[in-house]
N, CA, C and O atoms as a GROMACS GRO file, in nm:
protein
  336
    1UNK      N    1  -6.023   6.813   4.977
    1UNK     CA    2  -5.902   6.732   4.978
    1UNK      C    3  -5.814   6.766   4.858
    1UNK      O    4  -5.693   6.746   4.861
    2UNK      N    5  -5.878   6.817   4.751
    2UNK     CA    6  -5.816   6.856   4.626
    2UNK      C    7  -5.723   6.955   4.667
    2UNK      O    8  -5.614   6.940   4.611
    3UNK      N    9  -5.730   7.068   4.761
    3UNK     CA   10  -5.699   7.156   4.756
    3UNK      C   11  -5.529   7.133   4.854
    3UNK      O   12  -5.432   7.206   4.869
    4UNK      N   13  -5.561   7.008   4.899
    4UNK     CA   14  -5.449   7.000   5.018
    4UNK      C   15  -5.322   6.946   4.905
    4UNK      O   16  -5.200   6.932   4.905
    5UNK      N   17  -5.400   6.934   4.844
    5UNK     CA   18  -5.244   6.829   4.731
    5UNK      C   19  -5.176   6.927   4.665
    5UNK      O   20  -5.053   6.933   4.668
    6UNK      N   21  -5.253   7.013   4.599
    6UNK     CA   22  -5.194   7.100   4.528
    6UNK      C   23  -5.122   7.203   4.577
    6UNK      O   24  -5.076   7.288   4.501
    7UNK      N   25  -5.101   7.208   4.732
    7UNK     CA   26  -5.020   7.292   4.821
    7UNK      C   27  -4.898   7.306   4.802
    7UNK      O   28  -4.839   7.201   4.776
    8UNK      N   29  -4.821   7.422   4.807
    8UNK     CA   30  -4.632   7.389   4.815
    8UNK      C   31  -4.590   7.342   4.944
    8UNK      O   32  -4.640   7.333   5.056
    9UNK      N   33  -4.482   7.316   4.888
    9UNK     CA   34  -4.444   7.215   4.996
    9UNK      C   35  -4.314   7.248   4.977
    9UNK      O   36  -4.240   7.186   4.901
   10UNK      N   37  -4.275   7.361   5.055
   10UNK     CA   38  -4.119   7.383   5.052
   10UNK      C   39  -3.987   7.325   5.080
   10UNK      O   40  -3.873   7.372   5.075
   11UNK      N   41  -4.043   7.188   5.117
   11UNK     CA   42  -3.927   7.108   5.153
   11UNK      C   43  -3.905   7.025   5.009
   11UNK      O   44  -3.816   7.038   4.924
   12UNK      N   45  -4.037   6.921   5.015
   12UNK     CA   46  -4.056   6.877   4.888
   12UNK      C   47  -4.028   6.930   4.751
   12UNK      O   48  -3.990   6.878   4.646
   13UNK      N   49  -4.058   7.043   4.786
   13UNK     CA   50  -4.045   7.123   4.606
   13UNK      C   51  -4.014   7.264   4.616
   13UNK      O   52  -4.095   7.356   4.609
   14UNK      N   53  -3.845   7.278   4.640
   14UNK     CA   54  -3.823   7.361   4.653
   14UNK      C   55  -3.842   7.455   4.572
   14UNK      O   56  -3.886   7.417   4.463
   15UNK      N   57  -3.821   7.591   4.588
   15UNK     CA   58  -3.845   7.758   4.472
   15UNK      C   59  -3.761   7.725   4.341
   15UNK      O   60  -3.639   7.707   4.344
   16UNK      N   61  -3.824   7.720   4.246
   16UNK     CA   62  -3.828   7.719   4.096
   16UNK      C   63  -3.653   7.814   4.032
   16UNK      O   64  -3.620   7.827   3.914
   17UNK      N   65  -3.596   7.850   4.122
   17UNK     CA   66  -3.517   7.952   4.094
   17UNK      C   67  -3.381   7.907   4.002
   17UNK      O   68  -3.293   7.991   3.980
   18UNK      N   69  -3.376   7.827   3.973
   18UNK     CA   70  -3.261   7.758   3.897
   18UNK      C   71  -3.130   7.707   3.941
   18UNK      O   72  -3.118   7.730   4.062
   19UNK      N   73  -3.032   7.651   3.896
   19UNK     CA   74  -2.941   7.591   3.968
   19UNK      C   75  -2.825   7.726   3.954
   19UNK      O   76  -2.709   7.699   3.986
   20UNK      N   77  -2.847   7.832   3.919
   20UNK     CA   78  -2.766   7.996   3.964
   20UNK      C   79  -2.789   8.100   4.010
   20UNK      O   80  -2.721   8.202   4.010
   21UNK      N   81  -2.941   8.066   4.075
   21UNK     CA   82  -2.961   8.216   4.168
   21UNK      C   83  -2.957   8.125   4.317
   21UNK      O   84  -2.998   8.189   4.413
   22UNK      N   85  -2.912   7.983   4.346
   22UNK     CA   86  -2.978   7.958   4.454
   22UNK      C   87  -2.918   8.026   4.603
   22UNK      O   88  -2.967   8.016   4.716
   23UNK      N   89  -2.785   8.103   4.557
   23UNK     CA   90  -2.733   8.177   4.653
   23UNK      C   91  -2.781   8.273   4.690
   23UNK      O   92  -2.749   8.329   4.795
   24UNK      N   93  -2.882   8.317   4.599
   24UNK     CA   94  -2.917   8.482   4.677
   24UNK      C   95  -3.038   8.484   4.738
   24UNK      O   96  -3.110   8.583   4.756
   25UNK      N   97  -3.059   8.362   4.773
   25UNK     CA   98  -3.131   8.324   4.914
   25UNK      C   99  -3.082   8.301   5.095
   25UNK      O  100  -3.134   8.276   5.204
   26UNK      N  101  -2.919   8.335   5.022
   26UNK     CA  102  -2.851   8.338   5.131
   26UNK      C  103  -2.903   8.455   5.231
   26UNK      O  104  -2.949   8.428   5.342
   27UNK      N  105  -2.889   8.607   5.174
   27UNK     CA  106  -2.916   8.720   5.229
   27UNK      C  107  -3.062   8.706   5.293
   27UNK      O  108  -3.069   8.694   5.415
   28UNK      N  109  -3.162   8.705   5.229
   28UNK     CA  110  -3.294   8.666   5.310
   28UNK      C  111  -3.284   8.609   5.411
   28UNK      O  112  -3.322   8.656   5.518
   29UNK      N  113  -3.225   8.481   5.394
   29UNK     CA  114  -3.233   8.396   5.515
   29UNK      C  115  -3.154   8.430   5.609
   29UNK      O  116  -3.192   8.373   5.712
   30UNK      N  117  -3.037   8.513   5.633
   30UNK     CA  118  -2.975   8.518   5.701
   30UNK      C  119  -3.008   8.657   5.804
   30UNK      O  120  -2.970   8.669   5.920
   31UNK      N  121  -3.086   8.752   5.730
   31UNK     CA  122  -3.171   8.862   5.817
   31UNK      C  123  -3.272   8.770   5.855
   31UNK      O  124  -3.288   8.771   5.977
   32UNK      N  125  -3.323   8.716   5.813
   32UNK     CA  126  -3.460   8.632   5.883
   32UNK      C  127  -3.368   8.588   6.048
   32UNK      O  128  -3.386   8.625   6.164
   33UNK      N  129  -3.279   8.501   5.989
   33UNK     CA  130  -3.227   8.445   6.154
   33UNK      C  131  -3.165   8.561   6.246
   33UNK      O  132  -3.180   8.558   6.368
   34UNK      N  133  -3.098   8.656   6.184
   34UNK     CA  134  -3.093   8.749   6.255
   34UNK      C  135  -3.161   8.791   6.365
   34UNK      O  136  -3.138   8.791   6.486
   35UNK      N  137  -3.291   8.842   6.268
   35UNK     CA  138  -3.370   8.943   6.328
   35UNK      C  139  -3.444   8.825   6.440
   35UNK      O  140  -3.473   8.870   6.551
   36UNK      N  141  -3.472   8.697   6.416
   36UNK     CA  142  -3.569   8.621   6.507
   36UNK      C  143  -3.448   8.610   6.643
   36UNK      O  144  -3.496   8.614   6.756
   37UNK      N  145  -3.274   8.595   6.631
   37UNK     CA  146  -3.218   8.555   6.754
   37UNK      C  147  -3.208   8.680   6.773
   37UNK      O  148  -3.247   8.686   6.890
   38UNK      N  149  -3.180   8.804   6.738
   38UNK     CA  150  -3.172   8.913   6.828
   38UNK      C  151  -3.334   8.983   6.855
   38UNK      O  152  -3.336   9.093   6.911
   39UNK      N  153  -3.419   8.941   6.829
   39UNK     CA  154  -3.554   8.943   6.870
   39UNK      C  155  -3.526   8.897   6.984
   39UNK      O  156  -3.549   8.981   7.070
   40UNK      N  157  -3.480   8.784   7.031
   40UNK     CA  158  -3.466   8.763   7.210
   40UNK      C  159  -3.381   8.789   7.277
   40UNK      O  160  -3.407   8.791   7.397
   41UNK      N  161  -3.205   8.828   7.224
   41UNK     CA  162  -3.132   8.860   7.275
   41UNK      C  163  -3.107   8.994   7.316
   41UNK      O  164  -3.052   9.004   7.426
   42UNK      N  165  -3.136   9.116   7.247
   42UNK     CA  166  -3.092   9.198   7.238
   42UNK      C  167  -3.102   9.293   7.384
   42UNK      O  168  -3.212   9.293   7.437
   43UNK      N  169  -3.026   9.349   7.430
   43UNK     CA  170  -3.050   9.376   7.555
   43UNK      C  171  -3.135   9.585   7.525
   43UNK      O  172  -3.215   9.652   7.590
   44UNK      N  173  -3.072   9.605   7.424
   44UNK     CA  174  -3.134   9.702   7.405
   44UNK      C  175  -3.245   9.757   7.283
   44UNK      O  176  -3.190   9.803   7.183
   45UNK      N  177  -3.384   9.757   7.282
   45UNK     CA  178  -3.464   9.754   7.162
   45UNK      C  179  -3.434   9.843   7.071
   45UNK      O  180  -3.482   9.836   6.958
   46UNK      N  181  -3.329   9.962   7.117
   46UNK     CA  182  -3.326  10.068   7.038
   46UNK      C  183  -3.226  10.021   6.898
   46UNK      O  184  -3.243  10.027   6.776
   47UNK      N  185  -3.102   9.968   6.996
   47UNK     CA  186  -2.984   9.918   6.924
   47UNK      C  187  -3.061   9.780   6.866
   47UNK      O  188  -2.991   9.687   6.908
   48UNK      N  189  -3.138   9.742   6.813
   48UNK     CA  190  -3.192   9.593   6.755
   48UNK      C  191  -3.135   9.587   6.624
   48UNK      O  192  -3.062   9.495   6.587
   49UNK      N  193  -3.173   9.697   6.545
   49UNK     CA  194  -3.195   9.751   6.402
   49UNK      C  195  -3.009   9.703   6.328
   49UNK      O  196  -2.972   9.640   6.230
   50UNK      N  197  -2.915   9.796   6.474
   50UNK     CA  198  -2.801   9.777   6.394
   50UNK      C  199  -2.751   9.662   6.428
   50UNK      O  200  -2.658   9.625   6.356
   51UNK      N  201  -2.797   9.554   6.561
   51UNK     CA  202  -2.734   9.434   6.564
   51UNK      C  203  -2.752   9.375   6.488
   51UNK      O  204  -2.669   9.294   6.446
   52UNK      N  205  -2.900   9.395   6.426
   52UNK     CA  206  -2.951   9.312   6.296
   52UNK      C  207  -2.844   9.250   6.189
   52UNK      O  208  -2.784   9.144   6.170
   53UNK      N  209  -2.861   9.394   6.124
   53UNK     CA  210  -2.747   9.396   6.032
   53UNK      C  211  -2.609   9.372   6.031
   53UNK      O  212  -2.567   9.328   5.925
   54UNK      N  213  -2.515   9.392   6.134
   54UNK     CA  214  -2.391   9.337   6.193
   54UNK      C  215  -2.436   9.153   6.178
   54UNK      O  216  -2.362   9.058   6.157
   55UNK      N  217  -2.543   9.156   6.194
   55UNK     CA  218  -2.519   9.009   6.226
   55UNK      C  219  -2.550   8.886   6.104
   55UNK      O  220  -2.530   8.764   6.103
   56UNK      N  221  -2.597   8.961   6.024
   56UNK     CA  222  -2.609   8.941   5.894
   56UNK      C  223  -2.523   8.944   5.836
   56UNK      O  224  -2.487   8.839   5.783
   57UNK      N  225  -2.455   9.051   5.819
   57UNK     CA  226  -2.296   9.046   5.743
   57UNK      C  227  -2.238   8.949   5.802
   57UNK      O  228  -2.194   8.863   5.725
   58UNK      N  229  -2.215   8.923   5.969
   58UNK     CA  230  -2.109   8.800   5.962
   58UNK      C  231  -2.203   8.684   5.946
   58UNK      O  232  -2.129   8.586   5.948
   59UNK      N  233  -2.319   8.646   5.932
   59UNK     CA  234  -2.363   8.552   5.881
   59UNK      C  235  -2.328   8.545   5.710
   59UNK      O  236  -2.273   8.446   5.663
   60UNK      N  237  -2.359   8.637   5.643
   60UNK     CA  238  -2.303   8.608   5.517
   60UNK      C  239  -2.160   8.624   5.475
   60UNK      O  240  -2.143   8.604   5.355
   61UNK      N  241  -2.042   8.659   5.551
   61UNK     CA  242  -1.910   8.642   5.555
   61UNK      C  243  -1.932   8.500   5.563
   61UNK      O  244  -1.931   8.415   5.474
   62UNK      N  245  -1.950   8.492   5.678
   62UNK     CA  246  -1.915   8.322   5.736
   62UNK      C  247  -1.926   8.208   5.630
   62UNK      O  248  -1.855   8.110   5.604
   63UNK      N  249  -2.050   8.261   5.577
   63UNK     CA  250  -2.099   8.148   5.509
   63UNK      C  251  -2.065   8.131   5.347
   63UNK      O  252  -2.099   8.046   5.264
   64UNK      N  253  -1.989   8.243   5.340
   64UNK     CA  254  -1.912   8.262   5.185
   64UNK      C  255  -1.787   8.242   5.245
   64UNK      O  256  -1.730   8.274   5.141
   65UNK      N  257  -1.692   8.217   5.322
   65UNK     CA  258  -1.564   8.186   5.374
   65UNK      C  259  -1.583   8.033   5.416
   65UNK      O  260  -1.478   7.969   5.412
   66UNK      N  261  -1.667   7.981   5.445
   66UNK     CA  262  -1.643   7.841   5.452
   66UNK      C  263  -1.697   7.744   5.318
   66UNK      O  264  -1.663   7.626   5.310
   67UNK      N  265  -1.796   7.820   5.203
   67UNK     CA  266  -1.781   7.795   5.103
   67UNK      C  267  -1.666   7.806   5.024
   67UNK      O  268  -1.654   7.708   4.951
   68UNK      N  269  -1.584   7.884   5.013
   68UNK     CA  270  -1.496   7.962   4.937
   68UNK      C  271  -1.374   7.842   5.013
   68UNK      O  272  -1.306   7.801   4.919
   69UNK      N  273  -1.321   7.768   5.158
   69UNK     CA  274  -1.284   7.664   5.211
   69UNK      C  275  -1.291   7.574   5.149
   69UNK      O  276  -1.197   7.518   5.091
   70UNK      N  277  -1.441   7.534   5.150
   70UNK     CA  278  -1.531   7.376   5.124
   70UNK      C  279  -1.448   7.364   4.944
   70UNK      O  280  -1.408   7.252   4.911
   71UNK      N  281  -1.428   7.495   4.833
   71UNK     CA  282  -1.390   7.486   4.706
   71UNK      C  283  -1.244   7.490   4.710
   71UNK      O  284  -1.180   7.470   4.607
   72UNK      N  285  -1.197   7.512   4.807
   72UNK     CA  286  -1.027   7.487   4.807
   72UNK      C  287  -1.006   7.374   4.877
   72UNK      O  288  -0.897   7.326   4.847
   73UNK      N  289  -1.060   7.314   4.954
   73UNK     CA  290  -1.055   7.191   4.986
   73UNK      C  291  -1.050   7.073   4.858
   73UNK      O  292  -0.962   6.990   4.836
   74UNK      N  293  -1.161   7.095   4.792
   74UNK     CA  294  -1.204   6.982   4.694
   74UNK      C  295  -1.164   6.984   4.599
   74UNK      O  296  -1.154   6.888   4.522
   75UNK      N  297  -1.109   7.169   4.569
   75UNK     CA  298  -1.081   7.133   4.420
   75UNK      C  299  -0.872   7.146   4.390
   75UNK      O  300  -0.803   7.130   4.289
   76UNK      N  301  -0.834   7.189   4.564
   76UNK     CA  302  -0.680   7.199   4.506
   76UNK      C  303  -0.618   7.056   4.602
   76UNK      O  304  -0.529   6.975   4.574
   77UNK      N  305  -0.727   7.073   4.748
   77UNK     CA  306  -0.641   7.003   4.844
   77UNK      C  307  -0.629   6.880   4.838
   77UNK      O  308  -0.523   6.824   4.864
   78UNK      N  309  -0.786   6.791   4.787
   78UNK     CA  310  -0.780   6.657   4.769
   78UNK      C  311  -0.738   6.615   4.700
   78UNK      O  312  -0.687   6.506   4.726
   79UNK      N  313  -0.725   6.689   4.509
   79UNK     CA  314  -0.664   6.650   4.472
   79UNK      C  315  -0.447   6.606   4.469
   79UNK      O  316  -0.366   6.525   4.426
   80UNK      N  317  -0.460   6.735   4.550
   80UNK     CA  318  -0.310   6.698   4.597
   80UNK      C  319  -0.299   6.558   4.672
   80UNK      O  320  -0.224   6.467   4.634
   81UNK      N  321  -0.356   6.553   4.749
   81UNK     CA  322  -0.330   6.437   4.832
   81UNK      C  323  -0.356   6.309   4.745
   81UNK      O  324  -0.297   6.205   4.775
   82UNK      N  325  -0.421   6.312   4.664
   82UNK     CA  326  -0.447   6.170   4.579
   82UNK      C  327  -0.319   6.146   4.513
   82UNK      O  328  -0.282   6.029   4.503
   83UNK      N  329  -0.272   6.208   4.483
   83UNK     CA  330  -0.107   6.183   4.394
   83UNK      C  331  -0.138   6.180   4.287
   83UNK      O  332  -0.257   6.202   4.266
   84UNK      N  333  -0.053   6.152   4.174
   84UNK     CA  334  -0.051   6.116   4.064
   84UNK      C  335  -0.155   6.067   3.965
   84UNK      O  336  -0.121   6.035   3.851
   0.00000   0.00000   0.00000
């Protein structure tokens, strides 16, 4: 039972990595989902390799363009709208 406590628990306690690398977990994760949805989609096994990667880049576009949004939102737009 000792051994079950001392387990990670990646939800609970996330990776030690500090509050400035936590972005470059973006890239990992985003070939991970890649490769698992074109693992079922792909109509051709040969072409897998480069959908992979296509699909990764617009996963990490995407997801640095709606960040890069989410910081012009909050930091020019709301404050405009508050006034004075």
């Amino acid at each position: 039972m000792i051994g079950a406590t001392l387990a990670f628990r990646p939800i609970l306690d996330p990776a030690p990595i500090g509050p400035t690398g936590w972005w470059l977990l973006l890239i990992p994760m985003a070939l991970g989902v890649a490769m698992a949805y074109k693992a079922v989609r792909a109509n051709n096994p040969r072409a897998w390799v480069s959908q992979v990667l296509v699909m990764t880049i617009q996963i990490v576009v995407g997801i640095t363009l709606a960040a890069f949004a989410a910081h012009v939102m909050v930091e020019w737009v709301a404050p405009a709208l508050a006034g004075p």
